[in-house]
C-alpha positions, 0 to 999 in steps of 0.5 A: 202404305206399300213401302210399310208393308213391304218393310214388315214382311223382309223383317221376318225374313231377315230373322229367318236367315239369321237363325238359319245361319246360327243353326249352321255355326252350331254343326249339330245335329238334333235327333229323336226317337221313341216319342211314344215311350211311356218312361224317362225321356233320355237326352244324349249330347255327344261332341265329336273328337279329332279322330271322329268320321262318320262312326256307327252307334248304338244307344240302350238301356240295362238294369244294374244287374247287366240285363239288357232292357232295350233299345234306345236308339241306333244308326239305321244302317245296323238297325235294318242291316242296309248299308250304303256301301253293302253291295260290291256286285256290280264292280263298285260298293253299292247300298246293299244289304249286308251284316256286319257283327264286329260293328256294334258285337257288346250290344247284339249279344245283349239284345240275343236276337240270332239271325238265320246265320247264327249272327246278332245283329238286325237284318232286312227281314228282321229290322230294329223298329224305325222308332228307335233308328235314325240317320248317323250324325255327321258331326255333334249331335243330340239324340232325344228319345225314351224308355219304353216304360218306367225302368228300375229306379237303378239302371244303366244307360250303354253307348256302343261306337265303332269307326272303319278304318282306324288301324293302329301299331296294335291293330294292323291290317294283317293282324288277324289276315283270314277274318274278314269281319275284323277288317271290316272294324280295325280297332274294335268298339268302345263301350261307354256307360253311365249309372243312373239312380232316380233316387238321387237324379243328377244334372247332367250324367258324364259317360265312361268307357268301360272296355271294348267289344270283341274284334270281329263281333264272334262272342259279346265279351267285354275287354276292360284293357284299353292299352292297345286302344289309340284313335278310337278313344278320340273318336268322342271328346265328350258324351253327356246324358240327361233323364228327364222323368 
């Protein structure tokens, strides 16, 4: 009796191992917010391209007029301003508090909110709500969150990517020398969007960059010349959307 005990309790084990391992072959990261929105649930699948690291994002809504709606999601670090390398005071970068407008610049402008500084983007004493923040994905990922409310049966969802470090031939380091934010983004944000009509729902809805933000974050333009984008375009193989009503 012992001996069948004993084989019935390490079978469960044994199963929880292998969908642990499966989960670790898989490299995606599953993630949610705004579990109490009233309107469409909104899933957002991205797959990693070759020059993907650690990039920042943000997810929202606009109606088909380009006003902004709302949120649906964003990195913790620009939704509460604290990034993990924000304070250089003690000799060595630090989490810290810290704004960094030519991160997410399309998106800040669209939302309007103005800092103390008469920047954009969110700040310690003035943060996104936790509900619409997450950690930033190491790799794939899956982000599940919601409208607040029931939006316009036409309506647009926006991506907005920025990723350090990615100079090219065009963006130099000393292409603009006395403008700290722009070092700070090198090739400026992507912007990807999708057009959702819930009178005609689609399986699935494949997002499309549709220019880049503004270098330094100093006005919230939109730049549909993509000709002197390189590597940042390969920051993502491939974004995906489904509504879920």
């Amino acid at each position: 009796m012992k001996q069948l005990l004993t084989i019935f309790v390490f079978i469960p084990i044994l199963l929880s191992c292998k969908s642990s391992k499966v989960a670790e072959q898989e490299g995606k990261d599953y993630l949610s917010a705004n579990i109490d929105g009233k309107g469409p649930e909104v899933i957002l699948e991205f797959e990693k391209g070759k020059e993907h690291n650690h990039p920042s994002f943000v997810l929202w809504a606009e109606d088909s007029q380009d006003n902004y709606i709302q949120t649906l999601f964003i990195t913790v670090s620009l939704g509460t301003g604290v990034f993990g390398h924000g304070d250089p005071s003690s000799g060595k970068w630090m989490p810290g508090e810290i704004i960094r407008p030519a991160t997410v610049p399309y998106w800040a402008h669209k939302r309007g909110i103005m800092t103390e500084d008469g920047l954009y983007m969110p700040t310690k004493n003035n943060p996104i709500a936790d509900a619409y923040t997450g950690a930033t994905p190491a790799g794939n990922f899956e982000i599940r969150t919601r409208l607040d409310k029931i939006p316009p049966e036409s309506f647009r969802i926006l991506f907005e990517i920025n990723q350090s470090w990615d100079w090219n031939e065009y963006w130099t380091n000393n292409r603009f020398p006395d403008d700290v934010e722009y070092k700070t983004s090198c090739q400026p944000a992507l912007v990807y969007m999708a057009e959702i009509d819930l009178k005609n729902p689609q399986e699935f809805y494949t997002m499309k960059v549709i220019g880049h933000s503004h270098y330094s974050g100093k006005t919230g333009e939109l730049f549909t010349d993509l000709s002197t984008i390189t590597t940042a375009l390969d920051i993502a193989k491939e974004i995906k959307l489904r509504i879920n009503p």
